[in-house]
N, CA, C and O of each residue as an XYZ file, in Angstrom:
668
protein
N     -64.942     -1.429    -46.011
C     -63.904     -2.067    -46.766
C     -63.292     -1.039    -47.698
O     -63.956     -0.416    -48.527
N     -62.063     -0.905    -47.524
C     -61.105      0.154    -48.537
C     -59.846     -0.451    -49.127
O     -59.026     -1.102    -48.480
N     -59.763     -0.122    -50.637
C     -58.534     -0.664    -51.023
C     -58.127      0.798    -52.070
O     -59.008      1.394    -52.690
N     -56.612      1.219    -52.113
C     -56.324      1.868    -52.489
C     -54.891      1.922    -53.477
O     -54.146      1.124    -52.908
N     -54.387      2.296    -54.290
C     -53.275      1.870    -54.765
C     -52.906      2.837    -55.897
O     -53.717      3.465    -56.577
N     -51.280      2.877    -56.029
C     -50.969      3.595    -57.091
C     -50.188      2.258    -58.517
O     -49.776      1.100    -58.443
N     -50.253      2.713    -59.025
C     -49.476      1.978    -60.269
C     -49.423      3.096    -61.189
O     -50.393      3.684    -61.668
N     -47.989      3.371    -61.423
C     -47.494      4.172    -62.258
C     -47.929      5.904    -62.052
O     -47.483      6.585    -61.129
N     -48.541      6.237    -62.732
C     -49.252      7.171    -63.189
C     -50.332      7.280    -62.458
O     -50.549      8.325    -61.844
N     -51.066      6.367    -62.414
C     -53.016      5.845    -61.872
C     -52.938      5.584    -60.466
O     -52.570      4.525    -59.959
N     -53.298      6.584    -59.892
C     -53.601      6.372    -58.328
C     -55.283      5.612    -58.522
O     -55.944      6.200    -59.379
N     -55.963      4.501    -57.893
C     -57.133      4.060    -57.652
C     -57.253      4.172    -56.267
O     -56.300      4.442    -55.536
N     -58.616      3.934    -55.807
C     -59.701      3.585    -54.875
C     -60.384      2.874    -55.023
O     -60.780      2.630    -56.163
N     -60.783      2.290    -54.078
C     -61.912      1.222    -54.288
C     -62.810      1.154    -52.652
O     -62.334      0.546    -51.694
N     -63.949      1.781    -52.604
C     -64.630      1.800    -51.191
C     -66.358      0.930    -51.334
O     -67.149      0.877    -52.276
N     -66.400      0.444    -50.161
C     -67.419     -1.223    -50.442
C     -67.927     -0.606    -48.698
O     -67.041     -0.860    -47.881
N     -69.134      0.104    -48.097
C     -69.835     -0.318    -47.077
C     -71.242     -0.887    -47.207
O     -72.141     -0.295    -47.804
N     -71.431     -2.537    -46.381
C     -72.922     -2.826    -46.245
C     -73.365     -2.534    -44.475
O     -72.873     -3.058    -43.476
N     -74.317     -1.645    -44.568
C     -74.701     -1.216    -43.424
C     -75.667     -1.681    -42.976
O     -76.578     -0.903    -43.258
N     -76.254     -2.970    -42.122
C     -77.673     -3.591    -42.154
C     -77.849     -2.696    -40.708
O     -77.157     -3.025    -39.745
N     -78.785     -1.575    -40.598
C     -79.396     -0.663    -39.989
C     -80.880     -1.433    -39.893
O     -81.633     -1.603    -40.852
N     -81.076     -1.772    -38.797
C     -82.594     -2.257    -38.456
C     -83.131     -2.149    -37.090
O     -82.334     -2.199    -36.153
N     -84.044     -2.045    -36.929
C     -84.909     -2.028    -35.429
C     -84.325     -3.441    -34.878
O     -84.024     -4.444    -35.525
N     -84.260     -3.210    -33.510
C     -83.956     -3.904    -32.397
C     -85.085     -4.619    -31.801
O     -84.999     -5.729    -31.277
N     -86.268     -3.839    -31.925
C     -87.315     -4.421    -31.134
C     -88.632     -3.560    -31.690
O     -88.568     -2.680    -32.549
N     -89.827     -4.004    -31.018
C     -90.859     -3.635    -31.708
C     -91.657     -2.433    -31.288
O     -91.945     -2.449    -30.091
N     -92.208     -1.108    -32.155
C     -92.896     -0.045    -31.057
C     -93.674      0.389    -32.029
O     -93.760     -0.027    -33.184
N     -94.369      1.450    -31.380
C     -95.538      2.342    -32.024
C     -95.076      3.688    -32.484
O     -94.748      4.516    -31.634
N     -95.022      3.987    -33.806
C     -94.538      5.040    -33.966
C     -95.478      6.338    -34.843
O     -96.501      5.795    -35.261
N     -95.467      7.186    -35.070
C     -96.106      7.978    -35.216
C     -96.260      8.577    -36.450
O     -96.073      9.794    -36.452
N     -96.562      8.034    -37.548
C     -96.254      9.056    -38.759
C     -97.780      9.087    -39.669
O     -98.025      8.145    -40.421
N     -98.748     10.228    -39.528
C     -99.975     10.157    -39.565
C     -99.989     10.724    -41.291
O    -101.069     11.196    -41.648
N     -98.997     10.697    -42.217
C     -99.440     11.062    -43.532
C     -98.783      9.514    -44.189
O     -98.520      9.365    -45.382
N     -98.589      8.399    -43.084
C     -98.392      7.207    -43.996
C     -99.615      6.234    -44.256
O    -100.370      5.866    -43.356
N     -99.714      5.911    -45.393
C    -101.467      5.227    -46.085
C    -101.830      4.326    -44.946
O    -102.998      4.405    -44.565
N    -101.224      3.683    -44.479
C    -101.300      2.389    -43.608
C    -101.969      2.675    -41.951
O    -102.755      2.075    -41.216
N    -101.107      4.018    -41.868
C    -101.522      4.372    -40.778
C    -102.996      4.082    -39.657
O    -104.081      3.798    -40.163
N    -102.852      4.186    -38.327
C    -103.988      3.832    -37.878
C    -105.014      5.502    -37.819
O    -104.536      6.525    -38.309
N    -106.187      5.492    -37.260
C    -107.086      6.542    -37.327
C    -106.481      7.770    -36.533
O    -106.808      8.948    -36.679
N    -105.178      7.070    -35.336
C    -104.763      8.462    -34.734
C    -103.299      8.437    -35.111
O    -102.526      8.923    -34.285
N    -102.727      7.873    -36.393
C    -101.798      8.146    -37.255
C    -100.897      7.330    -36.786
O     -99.847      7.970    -36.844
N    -100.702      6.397    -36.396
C    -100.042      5.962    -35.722
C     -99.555      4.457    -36.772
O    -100.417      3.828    -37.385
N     -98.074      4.077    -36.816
C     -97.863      2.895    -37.060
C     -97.274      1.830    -36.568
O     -96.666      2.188    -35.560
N     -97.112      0.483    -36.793
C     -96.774     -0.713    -35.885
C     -95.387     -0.925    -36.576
O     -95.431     -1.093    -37.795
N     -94.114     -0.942    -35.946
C     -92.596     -0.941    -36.708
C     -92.034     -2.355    -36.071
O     -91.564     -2.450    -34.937
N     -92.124     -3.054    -36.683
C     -91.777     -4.657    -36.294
C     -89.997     -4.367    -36.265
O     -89.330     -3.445    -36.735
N     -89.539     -5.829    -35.348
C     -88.452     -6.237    -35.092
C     -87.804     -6.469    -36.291
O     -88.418     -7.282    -36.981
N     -86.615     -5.979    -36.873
C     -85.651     -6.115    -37.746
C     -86.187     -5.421    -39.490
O     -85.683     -5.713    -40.575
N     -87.445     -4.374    -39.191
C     -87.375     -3.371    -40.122
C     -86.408     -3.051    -40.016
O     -85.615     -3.256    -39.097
N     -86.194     -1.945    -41.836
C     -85.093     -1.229    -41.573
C     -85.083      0.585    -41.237
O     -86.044      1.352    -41.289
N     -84.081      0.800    -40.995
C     -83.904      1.840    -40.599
C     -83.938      2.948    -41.804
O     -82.905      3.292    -42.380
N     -85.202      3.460    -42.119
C     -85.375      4.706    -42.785
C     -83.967      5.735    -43.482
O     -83.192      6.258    -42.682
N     -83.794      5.906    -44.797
C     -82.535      6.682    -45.246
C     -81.265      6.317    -45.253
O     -80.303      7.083    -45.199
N     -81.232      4.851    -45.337
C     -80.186      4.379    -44.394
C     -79.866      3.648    -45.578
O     -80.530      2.614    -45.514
N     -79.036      3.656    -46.861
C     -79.076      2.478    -47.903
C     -78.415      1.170    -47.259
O     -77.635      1.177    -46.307
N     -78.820      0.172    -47.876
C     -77.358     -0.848    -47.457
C     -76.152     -0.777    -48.021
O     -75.241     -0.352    -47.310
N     -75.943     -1.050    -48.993
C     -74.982     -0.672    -50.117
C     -74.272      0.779    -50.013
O     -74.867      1.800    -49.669
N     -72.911      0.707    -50.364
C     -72.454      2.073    -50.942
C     -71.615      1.880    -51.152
O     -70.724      1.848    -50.303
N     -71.407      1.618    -52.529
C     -70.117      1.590    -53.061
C     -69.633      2.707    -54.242
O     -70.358      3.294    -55.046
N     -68.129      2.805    -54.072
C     -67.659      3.979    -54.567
C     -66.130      3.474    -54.960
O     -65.482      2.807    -54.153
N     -65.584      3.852    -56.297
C     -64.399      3.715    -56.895
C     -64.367      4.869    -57.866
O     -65.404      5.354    -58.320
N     -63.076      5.332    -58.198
C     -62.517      6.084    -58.608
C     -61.035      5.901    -59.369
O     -60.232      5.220    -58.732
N     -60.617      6.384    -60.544
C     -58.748      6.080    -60.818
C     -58.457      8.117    -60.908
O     -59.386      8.918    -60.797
N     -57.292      8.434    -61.080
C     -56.748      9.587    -61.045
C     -55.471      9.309    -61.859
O     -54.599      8.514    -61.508
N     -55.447     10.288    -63.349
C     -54.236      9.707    -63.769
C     -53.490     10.840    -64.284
O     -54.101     11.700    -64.918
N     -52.275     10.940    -64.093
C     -51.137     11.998    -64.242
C     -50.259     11.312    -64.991
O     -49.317     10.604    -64.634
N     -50.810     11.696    -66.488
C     -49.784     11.248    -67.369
C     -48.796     12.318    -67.355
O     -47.724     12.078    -67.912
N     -48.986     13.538    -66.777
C     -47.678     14.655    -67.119
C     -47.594     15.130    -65.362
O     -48.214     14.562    -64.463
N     -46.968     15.917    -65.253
C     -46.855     16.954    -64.017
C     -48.571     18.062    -63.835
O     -49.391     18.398    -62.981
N     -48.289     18.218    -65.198
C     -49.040     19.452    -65.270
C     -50.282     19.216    -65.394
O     -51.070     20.067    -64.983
N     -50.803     17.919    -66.032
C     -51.789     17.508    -66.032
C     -52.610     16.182    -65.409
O     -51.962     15.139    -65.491
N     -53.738     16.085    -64.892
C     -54.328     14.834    -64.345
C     -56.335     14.861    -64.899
O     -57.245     15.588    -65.300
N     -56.107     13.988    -64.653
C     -57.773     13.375    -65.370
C     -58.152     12.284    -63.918
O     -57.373     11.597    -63.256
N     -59.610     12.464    -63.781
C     -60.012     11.552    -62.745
C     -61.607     11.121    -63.624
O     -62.091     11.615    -64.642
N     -62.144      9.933    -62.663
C     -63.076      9.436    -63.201
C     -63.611      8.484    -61.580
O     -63.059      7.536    -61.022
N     -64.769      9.176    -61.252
C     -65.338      8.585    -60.071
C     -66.608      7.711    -60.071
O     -67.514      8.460    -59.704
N     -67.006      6.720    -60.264
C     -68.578      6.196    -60.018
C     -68.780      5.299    -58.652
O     -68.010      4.424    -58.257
N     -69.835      5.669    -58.112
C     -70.283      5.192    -56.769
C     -71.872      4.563    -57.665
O     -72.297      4.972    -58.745
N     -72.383      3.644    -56.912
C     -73.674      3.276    -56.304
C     -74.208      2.927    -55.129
O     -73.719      2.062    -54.402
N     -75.269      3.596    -54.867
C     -76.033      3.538    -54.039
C     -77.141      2.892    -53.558
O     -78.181      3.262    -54.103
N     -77.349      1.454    -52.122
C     -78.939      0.853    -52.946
C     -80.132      1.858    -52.715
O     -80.225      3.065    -52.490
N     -80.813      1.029    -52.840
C     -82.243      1.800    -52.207
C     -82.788      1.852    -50.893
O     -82.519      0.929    -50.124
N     -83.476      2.742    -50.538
C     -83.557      3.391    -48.857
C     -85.114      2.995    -48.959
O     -85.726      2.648    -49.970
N     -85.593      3.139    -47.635
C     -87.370      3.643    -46.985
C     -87.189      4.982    -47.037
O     -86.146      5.611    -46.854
N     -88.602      5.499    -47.378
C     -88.635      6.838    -46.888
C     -88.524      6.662    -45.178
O     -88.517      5.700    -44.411
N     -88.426      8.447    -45.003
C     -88.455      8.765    -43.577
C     -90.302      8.833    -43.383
O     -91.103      9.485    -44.051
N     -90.536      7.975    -42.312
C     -92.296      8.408    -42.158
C     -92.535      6.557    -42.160
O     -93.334      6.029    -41.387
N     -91.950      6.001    -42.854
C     -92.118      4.469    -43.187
C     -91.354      4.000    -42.863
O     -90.453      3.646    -43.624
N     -91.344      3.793    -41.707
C     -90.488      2.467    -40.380
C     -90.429      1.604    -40.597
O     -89.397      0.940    -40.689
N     -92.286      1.024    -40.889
C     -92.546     -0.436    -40.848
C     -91.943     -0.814    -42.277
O     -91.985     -1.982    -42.662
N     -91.456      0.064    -42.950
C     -91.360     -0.955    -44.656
C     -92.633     -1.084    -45.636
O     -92.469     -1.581    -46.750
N     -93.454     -0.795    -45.367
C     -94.945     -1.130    -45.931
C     -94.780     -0.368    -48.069
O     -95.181     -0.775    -49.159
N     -94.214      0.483    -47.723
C     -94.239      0.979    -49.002
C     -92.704      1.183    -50.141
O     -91.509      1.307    -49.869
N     -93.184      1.156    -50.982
C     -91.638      1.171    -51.711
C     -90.310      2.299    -51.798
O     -90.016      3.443    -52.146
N     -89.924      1.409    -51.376
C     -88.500      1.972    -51.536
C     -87.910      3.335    -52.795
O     -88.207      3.406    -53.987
N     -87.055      4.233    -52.017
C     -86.310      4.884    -53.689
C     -85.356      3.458    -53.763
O     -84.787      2.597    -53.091
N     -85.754      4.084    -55.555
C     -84.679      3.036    -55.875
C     -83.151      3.646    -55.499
O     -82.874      4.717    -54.960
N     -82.073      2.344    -56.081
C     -80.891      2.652    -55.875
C     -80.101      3.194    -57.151
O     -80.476      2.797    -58.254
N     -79.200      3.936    -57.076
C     -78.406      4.895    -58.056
C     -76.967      4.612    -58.774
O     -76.214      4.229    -57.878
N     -76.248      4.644    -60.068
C     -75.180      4.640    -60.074
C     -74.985      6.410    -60.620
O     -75.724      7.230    -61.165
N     -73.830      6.402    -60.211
C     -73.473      7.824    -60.973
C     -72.031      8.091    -61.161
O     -71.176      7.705    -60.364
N     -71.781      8.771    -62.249
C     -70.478      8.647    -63.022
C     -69.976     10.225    -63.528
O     -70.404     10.959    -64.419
N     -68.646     10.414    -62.329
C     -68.438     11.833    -62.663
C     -67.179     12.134    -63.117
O     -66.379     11.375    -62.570
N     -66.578     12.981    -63.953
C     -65.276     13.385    -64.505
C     -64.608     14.508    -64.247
O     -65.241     15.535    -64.493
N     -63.472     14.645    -63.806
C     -62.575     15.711    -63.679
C     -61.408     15.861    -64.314
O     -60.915     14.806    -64.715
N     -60.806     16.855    -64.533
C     -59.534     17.252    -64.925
C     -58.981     18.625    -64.953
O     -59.787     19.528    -64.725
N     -57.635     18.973    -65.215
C     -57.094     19.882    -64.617
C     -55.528     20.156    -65.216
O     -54.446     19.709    -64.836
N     -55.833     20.960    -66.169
C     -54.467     21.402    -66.442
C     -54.006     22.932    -66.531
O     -54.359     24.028    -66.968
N     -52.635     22.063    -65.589
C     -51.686     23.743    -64.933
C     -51.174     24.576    -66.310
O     -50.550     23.895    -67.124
N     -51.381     25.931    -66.615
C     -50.818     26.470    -67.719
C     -49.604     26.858    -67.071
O     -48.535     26.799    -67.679
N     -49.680     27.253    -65.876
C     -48.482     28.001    -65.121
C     -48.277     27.414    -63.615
O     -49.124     26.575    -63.308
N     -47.248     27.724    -62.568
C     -47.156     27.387    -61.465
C     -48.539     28.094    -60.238
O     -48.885     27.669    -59.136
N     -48.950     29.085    -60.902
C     -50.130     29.834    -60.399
C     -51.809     29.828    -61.175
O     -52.853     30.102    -60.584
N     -51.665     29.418    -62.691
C     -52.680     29.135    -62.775
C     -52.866     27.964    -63.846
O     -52.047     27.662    -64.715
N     -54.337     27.255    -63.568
C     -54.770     26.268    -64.128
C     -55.838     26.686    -64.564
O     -56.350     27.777    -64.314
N     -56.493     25.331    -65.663
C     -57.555     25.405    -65.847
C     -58.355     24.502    -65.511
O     -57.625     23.525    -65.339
N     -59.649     24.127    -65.255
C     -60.376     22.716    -64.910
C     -61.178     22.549    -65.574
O     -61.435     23.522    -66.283
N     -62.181     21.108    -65.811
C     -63.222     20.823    -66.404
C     -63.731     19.939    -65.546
O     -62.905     19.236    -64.963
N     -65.254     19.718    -65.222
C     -66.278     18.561    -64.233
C     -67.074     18.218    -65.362
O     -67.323     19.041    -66.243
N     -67.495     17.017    -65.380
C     -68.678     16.721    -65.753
C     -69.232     15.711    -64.616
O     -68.700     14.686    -64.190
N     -70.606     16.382    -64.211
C     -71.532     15.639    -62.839
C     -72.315     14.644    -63.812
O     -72.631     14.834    -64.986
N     -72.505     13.707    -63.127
C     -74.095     12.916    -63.488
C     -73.800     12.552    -65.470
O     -74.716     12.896    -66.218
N     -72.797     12.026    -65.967
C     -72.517     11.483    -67.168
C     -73.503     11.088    -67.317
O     -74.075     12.009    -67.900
N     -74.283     10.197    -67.185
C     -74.945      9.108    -67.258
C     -76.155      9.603    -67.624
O     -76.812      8.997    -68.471
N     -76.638     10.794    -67.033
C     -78.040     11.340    -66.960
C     -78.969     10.684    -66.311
O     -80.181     10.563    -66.493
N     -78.227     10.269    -65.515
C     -79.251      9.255    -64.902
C     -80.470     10.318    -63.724
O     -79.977     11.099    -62.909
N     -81.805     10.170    -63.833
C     -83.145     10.606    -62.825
C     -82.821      9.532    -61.491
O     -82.669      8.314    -61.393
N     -82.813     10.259    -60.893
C     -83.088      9.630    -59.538
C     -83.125     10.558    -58.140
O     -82.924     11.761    -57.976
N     -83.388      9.735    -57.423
C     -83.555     10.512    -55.760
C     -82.694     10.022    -55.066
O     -82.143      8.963    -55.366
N     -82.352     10.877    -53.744
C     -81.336     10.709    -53.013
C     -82.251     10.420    -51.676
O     -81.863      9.563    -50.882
N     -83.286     11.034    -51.474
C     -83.880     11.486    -50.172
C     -85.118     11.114    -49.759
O     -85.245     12.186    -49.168
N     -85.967     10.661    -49.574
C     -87.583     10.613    -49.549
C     -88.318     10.782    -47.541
O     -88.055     10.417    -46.394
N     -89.157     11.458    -48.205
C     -90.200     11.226    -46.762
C     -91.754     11.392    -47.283
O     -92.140     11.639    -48.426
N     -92.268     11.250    -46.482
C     -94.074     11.466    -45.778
C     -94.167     12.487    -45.506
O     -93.374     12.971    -44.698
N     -95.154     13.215    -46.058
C     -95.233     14.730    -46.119
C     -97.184     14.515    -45.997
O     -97.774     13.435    -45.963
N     -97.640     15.527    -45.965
C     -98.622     16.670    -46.378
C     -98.908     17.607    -47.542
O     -98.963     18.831    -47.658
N     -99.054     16.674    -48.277
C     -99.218     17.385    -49.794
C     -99.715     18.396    -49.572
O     -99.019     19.352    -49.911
N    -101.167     18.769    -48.893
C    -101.949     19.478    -49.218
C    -101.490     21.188    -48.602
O    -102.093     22.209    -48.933
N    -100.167     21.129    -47.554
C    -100.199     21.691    -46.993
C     -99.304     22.839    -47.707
O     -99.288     24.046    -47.467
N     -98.442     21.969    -48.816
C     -97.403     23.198    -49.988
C     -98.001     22.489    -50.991
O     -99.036     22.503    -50.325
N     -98.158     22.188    -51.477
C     -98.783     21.868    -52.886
C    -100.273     21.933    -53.289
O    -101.073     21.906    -52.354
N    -100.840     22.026    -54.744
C    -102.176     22.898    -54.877
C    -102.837     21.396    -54.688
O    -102.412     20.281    -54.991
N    -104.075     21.847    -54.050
C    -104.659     20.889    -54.075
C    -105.490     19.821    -55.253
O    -105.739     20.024    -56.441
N    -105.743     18.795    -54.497
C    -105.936     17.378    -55.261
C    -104.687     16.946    -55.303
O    -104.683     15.722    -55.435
N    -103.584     17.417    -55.249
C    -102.668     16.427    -54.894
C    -102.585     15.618    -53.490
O    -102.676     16.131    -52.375
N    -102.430     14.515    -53.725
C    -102.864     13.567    -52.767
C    -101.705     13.073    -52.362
O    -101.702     13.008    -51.133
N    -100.150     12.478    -53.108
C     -99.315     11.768    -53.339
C     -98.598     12.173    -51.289
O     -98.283     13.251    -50.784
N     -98.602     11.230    -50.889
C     -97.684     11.892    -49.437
C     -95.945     11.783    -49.672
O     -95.043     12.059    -48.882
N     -95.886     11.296    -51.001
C     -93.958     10.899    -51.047
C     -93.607     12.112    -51.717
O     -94.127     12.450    -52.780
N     -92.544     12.917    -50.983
C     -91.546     13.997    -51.639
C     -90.460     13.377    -51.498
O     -90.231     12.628    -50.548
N     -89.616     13.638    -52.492
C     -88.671     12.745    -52.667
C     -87.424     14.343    -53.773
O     -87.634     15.244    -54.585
N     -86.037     13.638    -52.887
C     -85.417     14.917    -53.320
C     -84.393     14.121    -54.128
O     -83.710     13.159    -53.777
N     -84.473     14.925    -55.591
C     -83.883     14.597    -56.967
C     -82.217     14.662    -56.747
O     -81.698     15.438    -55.945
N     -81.515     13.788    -57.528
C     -79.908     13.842    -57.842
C     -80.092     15.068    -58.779
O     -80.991     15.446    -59.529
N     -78.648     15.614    -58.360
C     -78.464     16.218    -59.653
C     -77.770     15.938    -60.746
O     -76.747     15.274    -60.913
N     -78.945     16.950    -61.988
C     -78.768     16.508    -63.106
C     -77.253     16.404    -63.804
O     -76.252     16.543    -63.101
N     -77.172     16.188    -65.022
C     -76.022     15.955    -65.802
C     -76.021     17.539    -66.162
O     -76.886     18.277    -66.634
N     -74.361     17.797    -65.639
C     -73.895     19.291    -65.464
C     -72.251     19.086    -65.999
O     -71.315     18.345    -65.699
N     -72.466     20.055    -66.845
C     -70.687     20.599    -67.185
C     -69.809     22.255    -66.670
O     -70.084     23.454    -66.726
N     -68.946     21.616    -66.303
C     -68.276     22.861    -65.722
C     -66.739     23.307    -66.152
O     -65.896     22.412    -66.099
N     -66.409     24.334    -66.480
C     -65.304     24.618    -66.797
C     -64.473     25.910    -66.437
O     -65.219     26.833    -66.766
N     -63.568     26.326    -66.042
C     -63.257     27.161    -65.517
C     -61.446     27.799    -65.132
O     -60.573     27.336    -65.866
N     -61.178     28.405    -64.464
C     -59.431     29.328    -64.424
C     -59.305     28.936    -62.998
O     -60.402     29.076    -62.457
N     -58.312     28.458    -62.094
C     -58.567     29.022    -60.679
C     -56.874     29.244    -60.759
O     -56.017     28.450    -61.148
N     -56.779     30.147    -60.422
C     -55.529     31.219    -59.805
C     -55.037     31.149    -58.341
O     -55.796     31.580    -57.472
N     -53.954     30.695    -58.027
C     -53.762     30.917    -56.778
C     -52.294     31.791    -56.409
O     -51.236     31.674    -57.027
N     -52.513     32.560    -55.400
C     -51.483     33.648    -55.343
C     -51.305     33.683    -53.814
O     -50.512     34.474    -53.303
């Protein structure tokens, strides 16, 4: 679902996908660092689990506003729901959670050749993950760690500023 529009000055967006990603049917699948697992690693992935990495949700809006020629300001936030790790078919264990995140741009031309810009990523500061699977702790990490979920971090709240020149 997409809706898009200008008024005046303020170009918007507005983007809405629900993706219900699920097994079709039922099988044996293989992921021997999940807790549940059987003795030769093996797990049971029932009819209408979901599909691993796969959020349902994703929604994303944005406005862009050019009060001058020379200058524009944007402002983007999406959320994301929450996924299965990869390794956990059946669903048995918890989910990453789901994310909002809130980012800023702008951009003003000093000249026909150069500008200046500013980003700010991750306003919000918000901790979260984008990614997860079933791993082998023991195999990169020091031991006694036991945990089998690696899970790969958003990035943090970042400012950027900068010249770009074009010739």
């Amino acid at each position: 679902f997409r809706l898009r529009g200008d008024l005046e000055s303020i170009q918007w967006h507005f983007n809405y996908s629900y993706l219900r990603a699920e097994f079709k049917s039922s099988f044996v699948s293989s992921s021997p660092h999940h807790p549940n697992s059987s003795a030769s690693g093996d797990i049971n992935v029932g009819r209408g689990d979901r599909i691993p990495s796969i959020p349902r949700h994703n929604l994303k809006a944005g406005i862009k506003w050019e009060p001058r020629n020379d200058l524009s300001l944007s402002a983007d936030a999406s959320y994301i729901s929450g996924q299965y790790l990869q390794g956990d078919e059946m669903n048995a264990l918890a989910s990453i959670d789901g994310y909002v995140g809130l980012d800023f741009f702008g951009r003003y031309e000093l000249t026909q050749s150069l500008s200046v810009f500013w980003k700010v990523d991750n306003l919000l500061d918000s901790i979260y993950e984008t990614f997860g699977l079933l791993g082998e702790p023991g195999e990169v990490l020091e031991e006694g760690f036991d945990n089998p979920r690696f899970l790969a971090p958003g990035p943090p709240f970042g400012v950027w500023a900068g010249f770009e020149y074009e010739f």
